[in-house]
C-alpha positions as CSV (number, residue, x, y, z in Angstrom):
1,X,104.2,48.9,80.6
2,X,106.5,51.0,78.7
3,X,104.6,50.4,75.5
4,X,101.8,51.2,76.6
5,X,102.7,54.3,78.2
6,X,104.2,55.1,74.6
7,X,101.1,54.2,72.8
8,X,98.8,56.4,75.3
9,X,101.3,59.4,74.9
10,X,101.3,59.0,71.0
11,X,97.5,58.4,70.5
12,X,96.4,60.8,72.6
13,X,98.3,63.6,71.1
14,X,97.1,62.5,67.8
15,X,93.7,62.7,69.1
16,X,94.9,66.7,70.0
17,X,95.2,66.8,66.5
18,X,92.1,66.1,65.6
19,X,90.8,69.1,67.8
20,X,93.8,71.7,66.5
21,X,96.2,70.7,63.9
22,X,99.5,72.2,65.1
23,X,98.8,72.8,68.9
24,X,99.9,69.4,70.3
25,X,102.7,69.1,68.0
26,X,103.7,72.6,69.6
27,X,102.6,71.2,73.2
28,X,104.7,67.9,72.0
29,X,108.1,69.9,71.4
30,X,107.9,72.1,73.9
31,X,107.3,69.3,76.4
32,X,110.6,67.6,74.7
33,X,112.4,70.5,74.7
34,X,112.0,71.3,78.4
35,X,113.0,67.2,78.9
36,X,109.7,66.5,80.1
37,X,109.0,64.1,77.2
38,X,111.6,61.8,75.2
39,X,111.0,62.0,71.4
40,X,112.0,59.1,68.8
41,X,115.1,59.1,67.6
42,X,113.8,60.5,63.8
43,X,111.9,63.0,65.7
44,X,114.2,65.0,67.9
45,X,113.8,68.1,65.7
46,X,110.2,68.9,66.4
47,X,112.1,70.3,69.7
48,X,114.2,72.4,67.9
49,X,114.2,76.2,67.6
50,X,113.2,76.4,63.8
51,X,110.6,73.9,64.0
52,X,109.3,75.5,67.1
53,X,109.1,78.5,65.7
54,X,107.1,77.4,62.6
55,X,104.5,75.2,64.7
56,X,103.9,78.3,66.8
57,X,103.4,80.8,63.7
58,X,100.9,78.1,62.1
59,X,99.2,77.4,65.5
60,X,98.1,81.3,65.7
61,X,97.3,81.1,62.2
62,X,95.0,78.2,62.4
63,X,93.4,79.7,66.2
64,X,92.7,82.8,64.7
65,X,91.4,80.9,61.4
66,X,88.7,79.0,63.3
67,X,87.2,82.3,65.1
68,X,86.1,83.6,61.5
69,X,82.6,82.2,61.2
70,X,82.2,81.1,57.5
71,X,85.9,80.0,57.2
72,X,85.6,77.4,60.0
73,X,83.6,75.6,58.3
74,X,85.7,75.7,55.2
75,X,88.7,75.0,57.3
76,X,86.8,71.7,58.7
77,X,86.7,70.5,55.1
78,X,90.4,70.4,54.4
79,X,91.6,69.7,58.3
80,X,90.5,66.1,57.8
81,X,93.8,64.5,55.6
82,X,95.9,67.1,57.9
83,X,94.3,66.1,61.0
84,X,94.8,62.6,60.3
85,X,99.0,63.0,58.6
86,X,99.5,65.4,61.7
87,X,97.9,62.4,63.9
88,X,100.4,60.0,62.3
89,X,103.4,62.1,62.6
90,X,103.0,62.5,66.7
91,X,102.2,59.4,66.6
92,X,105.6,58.1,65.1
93,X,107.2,60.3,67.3
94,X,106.2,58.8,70.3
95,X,105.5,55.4,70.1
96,X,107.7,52.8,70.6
97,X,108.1,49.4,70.6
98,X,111.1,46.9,69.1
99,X,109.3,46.5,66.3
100,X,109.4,49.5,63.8
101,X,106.8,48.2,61.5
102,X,104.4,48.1,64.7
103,X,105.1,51.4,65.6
104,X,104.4,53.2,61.9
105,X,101.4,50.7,62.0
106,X,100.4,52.1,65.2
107,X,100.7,55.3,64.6
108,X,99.1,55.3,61.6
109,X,96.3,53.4,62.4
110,X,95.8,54.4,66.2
111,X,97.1,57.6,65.8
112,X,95.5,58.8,62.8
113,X,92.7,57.0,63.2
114,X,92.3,58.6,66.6
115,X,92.6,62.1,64.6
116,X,90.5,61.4,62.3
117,X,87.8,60.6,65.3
118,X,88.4,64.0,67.2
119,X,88.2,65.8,63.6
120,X,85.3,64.0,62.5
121,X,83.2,64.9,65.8
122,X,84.5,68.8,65.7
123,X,83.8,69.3,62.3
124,X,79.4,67.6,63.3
125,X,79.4,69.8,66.2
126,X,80.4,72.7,64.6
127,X,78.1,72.0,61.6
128,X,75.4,71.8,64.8
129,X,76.7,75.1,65.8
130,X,75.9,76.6,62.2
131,X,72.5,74.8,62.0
132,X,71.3,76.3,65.1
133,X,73.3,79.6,65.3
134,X,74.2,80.7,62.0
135,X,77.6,80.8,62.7
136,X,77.2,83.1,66.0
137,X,77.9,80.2,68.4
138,X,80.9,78.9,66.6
139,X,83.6,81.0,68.4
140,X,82.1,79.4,71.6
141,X,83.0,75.8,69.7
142,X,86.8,76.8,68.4
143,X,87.1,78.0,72.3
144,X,86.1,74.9,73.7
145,X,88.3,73.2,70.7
146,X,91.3,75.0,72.0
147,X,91.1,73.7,75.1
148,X,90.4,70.1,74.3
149,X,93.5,69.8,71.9
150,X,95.8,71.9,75.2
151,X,94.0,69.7,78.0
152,X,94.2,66.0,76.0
153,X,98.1,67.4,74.9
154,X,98.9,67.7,78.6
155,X,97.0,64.9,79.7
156,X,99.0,62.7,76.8
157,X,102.4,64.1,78.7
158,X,101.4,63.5,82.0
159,X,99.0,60.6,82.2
160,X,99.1,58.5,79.4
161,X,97.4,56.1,80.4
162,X,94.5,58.3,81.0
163,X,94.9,59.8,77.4
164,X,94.2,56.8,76.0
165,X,91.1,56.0,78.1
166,X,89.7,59.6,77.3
167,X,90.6,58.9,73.1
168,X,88.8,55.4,73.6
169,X,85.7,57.8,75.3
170,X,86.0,60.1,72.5
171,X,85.3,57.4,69.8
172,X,83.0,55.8,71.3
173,X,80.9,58.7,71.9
174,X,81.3,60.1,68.0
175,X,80.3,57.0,66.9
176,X,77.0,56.8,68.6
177,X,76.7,60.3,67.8
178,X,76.9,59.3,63.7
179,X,74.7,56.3,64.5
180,X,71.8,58.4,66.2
181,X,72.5,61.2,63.3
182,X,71.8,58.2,60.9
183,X,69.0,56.3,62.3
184,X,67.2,60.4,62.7
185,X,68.1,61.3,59.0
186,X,66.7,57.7,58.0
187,X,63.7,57.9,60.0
188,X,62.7,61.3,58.6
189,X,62.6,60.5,55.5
């Protein structure tokens, strides 16, 4: 049980990272810091002052970032390999088992992969946005980004379980979103 309460916690702040890049890693060592949350052993300095204090200068920067119309969209195009290293790095710092070759695999295929899922479905909904709005509608999206990476950071913390339900959701539905945006593009032309 205790794995899987590990694996919940680590792949569902990875999925966080897909939505924001640095909030759930700030949500993460917070969490540790108050002793709400027990980080691996290699990890225990995400809950230190220094690295707190970086996370929480980058998180701004990147929230403030995404509310700039044309350079959300240019952010989306470089968030993917961070999104996904991020994912892997909360990953590793949570999950554990008593084999350390199946934790860095999980973590770096559950946990990025998981990332990598979240990313890939902000970065077609806010191309949506664009496509409809011009841009004008896209602060409504990084709003409602915000969010998801806080709410699936806390649920990770406090529910595990449940995180990992809501990730397996998540792909699921951004999968059949990219088949349906596949089978329209195919039939139109």
């Amino acid at each position: 049980m205790e794995i899987l309460l590990s694996v919940g916690l680590g792949v569902g702040l990875a999925a966080a990272c897909g939505f924001r890049i640095f909030l759930p890693v700030l949500v993460m060592g917070l969490a540790a810091r108050a002793g709400f949350l027990e980080l691996t052993e290699n990890f225990e300095w995400i809950a230190g002052s220094p690295a707190l204090l970086t996370v929480a200068v980058a998180v701004t920067c990147e929230i403030v970032a995404y509310y700039i119309p044309w350079f959300d969209n240019l952010l989306d195009m470089v968030a993917m390999p961070a999104a996904v290293a991020t994912g892997i790095l909360v990953g590793a710092a949570n999950i554990e088992t008593t084999m350390p070759f199946l934790d860095w695999s999980l973590a770096a295929v559950a946990g990025g992969g998981s990332a990598a899922v979240a990313q890939m479905g902000t970065t077609l909904l806010r191309g949506a946005s664009t496509a409809a709005t011009a841009g004008l509608g896209n602060p409504a999206v990084s709003t409602a980004e915000n969010g998801a990476a806080i709410g699936m950071s806390v649920l990770a913390i406090v529910v595990p379980v449940m995180a990992l339900a809501s990730v397996l959701i998540l792909v699921i539905l951004v999968v059949a979103g990219v088949r349906r945006g596949f089978r329209r593009r195919r039939a139109a032309s």
